[in-house]
C-alpha positions, 0 to 999 in steps of 0.5 A: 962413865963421862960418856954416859954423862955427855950422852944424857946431856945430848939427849936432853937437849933433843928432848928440849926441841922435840918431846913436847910436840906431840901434845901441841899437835893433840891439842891443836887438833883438839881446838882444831876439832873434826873438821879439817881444811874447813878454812877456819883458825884451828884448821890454820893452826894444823897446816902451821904445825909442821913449819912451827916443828921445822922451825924447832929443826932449825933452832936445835941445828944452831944450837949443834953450831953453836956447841962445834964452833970454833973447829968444824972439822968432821973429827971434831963433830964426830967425836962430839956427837955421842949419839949420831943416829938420833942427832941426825933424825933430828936435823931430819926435822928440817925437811918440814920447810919443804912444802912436800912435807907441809901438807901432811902434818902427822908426819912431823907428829911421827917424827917427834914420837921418837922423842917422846919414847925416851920421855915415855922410857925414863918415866915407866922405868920409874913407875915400874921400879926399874931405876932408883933414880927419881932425879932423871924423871924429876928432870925429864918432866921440867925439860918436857915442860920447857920443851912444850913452852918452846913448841908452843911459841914456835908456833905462835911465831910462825903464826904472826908472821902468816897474818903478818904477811898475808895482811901486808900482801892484802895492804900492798896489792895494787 
């Protein structure tokens, strides 16, 4: 039983990072309308989403440093790791900062998706009658809305720092 326990805590601090990026990238292409790379905010919006998203990679990879510290060794990390498959496409989220996968942001949407499977899980149990625990989808939804409050100042923060740079890059040249 301890295990289940350290396997739901796991499990929502991947949901925290990842579950409420699907609908920032919904509603981000909703601003954006039907018109991609048309050169306006909404279709730069769109192109920052994947970094916003690797940015989340990032943060949750410093959280799994923080939690292992002071002992690094790969006994302590395996014993730690209660599900190692779901931590690991997690940290697959830091592939965003290459610019190969820059360019298709859905592709970090279908990353997320399986983030979003557990939430989309723990509420249909509960809507069906599967599960009599009412305190799971009570917590699923506060994580689910930190997790878009999250994802939302990320890509605020890649953002300002794109018009940071790029007004800085205008006021320096030569």
């Amino acid at each position: 039983m301890e295990g289940s326990f350290f396997v739901y805590l796991q499990r929502l601090e991947m949901l925290v990072f990842f579950s409420g990026y699907p609908l920032v990238y919904y509603g981000v292409r909703w601003i954006a309308g039907n018109k991609p790379g048309d050169g306006s905010f909404g279709s730069s919006l769109i192109s920052f989403l994947p970094r916003a998203y690797a940015l989340l990679g990032t943060l949750y990879l410093g959280l799994l440093l923080k939690n292992a510290y002071p002992d690094f060794s790969a006994s302590y990390i395996k014993q730690k790791l209660q599900e190692p498959y779901l931590v690991l496409w997690g940290l697959l989220s830091l592939l965003f900062w290459i610019p190969a996968f820059t360019r298709k942001p859905v592709y970090s949407l279908l990353h997320s998706l399986v983030f979003f499977f557990f939430l989309a899980k723990d509420i249909s149990y509960a809507f069906f009658g599967l599960t009599t625990d009412n305190h799971a989808v009570h917590n699923d939804m506060n994580i689910y809305t930190v997790s878009i409050l999250i994802n939302l100042i990320s890509l605020l923060f890649i953002t300002t720092i794109f018009f940071l740079f790029s007004h800085f890059r205008k006021f320096f040249k030569p």
